[in-house]
C-alpha positions in Angstrom: 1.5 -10.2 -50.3 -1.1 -11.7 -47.5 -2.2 -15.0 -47.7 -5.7 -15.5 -48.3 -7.5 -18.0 -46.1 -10.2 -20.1 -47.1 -12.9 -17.8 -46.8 -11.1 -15.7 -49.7 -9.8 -12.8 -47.5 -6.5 -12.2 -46.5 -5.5 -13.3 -43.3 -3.7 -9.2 -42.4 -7.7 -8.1 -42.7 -8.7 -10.7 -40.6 -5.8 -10.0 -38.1 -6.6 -6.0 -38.3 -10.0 -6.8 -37.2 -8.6 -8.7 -34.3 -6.8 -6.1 -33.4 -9.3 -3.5 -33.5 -12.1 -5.3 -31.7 -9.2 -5.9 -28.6 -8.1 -2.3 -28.6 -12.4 -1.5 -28.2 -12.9 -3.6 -25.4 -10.4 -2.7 -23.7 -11.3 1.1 -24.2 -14.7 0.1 -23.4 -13.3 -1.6 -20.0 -11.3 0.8 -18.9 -14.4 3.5 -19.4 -16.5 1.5 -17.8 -14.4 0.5 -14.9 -13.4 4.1 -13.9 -16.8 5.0 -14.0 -18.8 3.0 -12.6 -16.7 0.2 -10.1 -16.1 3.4 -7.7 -19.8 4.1 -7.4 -20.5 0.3 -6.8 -18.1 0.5 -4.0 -19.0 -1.3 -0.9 -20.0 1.3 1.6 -17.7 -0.6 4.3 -14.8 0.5 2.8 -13.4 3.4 3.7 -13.3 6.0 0.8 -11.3 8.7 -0.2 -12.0 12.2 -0.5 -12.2 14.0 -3.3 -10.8 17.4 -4.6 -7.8 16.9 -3.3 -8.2 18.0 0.2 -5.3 17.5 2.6 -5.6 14.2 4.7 -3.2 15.8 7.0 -5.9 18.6 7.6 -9.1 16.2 7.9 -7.1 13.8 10.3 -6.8 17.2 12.7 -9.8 19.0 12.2 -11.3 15.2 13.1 -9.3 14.9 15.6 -10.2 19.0 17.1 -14.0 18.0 16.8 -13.2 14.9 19.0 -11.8 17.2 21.7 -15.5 18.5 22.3 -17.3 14.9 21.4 -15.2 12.2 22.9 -18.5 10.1 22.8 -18.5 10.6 19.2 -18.3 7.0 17.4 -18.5 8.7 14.1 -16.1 11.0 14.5 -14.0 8.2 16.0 -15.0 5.9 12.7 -14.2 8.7 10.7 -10.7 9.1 12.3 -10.2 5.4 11.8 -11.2 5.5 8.1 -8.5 8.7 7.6 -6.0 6.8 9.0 -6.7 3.0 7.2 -6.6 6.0 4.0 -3.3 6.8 4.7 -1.6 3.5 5.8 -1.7 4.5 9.5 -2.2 0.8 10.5 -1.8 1.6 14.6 -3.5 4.4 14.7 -6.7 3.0 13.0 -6.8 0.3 15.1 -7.1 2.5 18.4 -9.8 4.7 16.4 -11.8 1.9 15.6 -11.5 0.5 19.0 -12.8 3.7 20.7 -15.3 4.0 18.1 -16.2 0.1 19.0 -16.3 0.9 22.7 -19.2 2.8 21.8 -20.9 1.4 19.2 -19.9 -2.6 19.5 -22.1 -4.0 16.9 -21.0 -1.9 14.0 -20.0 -4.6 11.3 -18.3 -2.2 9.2 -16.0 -1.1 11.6 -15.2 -4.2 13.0 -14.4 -5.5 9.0 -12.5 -2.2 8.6 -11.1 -2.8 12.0 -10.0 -6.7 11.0 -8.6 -5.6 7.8 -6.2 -2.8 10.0 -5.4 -5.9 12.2 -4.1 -8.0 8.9 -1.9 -5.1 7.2 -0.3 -4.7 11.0 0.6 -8.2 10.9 -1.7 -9.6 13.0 -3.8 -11.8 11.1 -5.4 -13.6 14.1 -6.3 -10.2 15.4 -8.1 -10.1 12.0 -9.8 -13.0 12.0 -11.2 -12.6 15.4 -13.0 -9.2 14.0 -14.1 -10.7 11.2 -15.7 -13.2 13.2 -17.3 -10.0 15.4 -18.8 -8.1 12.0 -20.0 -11.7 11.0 -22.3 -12.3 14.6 -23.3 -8.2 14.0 -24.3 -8.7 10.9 -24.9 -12.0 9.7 -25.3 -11.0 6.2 -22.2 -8.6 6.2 -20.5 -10.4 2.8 -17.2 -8.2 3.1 -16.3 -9.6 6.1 -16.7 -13.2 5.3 -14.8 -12.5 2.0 -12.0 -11.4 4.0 -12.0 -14.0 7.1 -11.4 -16.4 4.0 -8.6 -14.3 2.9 -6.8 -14.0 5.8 -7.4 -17.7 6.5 -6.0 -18.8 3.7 -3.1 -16.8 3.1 -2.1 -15.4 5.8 -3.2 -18.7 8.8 -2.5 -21.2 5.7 -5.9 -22.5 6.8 -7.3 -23.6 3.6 -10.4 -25.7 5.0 -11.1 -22.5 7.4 -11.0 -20.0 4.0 -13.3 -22.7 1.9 -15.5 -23.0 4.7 -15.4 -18.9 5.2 -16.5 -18.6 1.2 -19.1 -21.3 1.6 -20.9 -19.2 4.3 -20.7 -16.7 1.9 -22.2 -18.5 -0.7 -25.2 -19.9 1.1 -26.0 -16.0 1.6 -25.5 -14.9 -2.0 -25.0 -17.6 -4.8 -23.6 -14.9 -7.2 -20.7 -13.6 -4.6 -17.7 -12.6 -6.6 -14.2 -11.4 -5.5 -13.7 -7.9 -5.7 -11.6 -8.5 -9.2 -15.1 -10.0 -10.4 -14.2 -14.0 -10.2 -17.1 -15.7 -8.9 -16.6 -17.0 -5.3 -17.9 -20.7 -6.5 -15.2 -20.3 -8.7 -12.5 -19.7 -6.1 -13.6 -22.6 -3.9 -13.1 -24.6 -7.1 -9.5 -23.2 -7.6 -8.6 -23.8 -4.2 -9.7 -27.0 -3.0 
């Protein structure tokens, strides 16, 4: 028999209700996140495509369009972005470069650029980029996210990454971590 608490019900109702309000929010999270996080994706970040065309085809039809418009720093972007799809560290850092050589202010390529130049294990590399987006494009949050990143965990520079997030901050008070924790709230944990 289930013990009854001091409200009068038993405690197995109490826990079913528990139970069932859990397994709702976490449907309702799991709706919501698939739905709408991908649309609020930051534009910098290089997206996938849909309808499960080839990679392998878009990398050389990009790549057969470039023949005829080497002066093409989207098509060059758009190389880069295959390749940082497909974990083709090298390879996106050249395309970015070439598409940098022609278009050197372009904040999301150098962030897209510094993020190539982390996962190739060359964090200073990264940094340095990140520092480029951040003069293009003073307000360009990404990149100071991710300076802060590398800093700390990658240059163990932990007054560097605080510093980084603080910038950040003084742009946008709300800034959260792309897993939602408020930036404010990272400096905290961290320092």
């Amino acid at each position: 028999m289930a013990k009854k608490n001091r409200g009068g019900k038993s405690s197995n109702g109490s826990r079913n209700n528990v139970v069932l309000v859990a397994v709702a929010a976490l449907a309702v999270g799991l709706f919501f996140g698939g739905v709408f996080i991908p649309a609020l994706k930051d534009s910098s970040t290089p997206q996938t495509t849909g309808g499960g065309t080839d990679f392998a085809q878009q990398i050389n039809e990009t790549k057969r369009q470039l023949e005829s418009q080497p002066d093409s720093a989207n098509l060059w972007t758009r190389l880069g972005n295959l390749y940082f799809d497909t974990d083709q560290h090298s390879k996106a850092i050249e395309a970015y470069n070439k598409s940098l050589a022609l278009q050197p202010a372009n904040a999301h390529v150098l962030t897209d650029l510094g993020v190539m130049y982390r996962r190739n294990g060359n964090p200073q590399k990264a940094v340095e980029s990140f520092d480029k987006a951040i003069l293009a494009a003073p307000d360009h949050e990404t990149a100071r996210f991710n300076k802060g990143i590398v800093l700390y965990y990658d240059l163990k520079d932990k007054a560097g990454a605080i510093q980084a997030w603080k910038g950040l901050l003084q742009m946008n008070p709300a800034a959260k971590a792309p897993n939602g924790k408020p930036i404010k709230d990272m400096i905290r944990d961290f320092s």
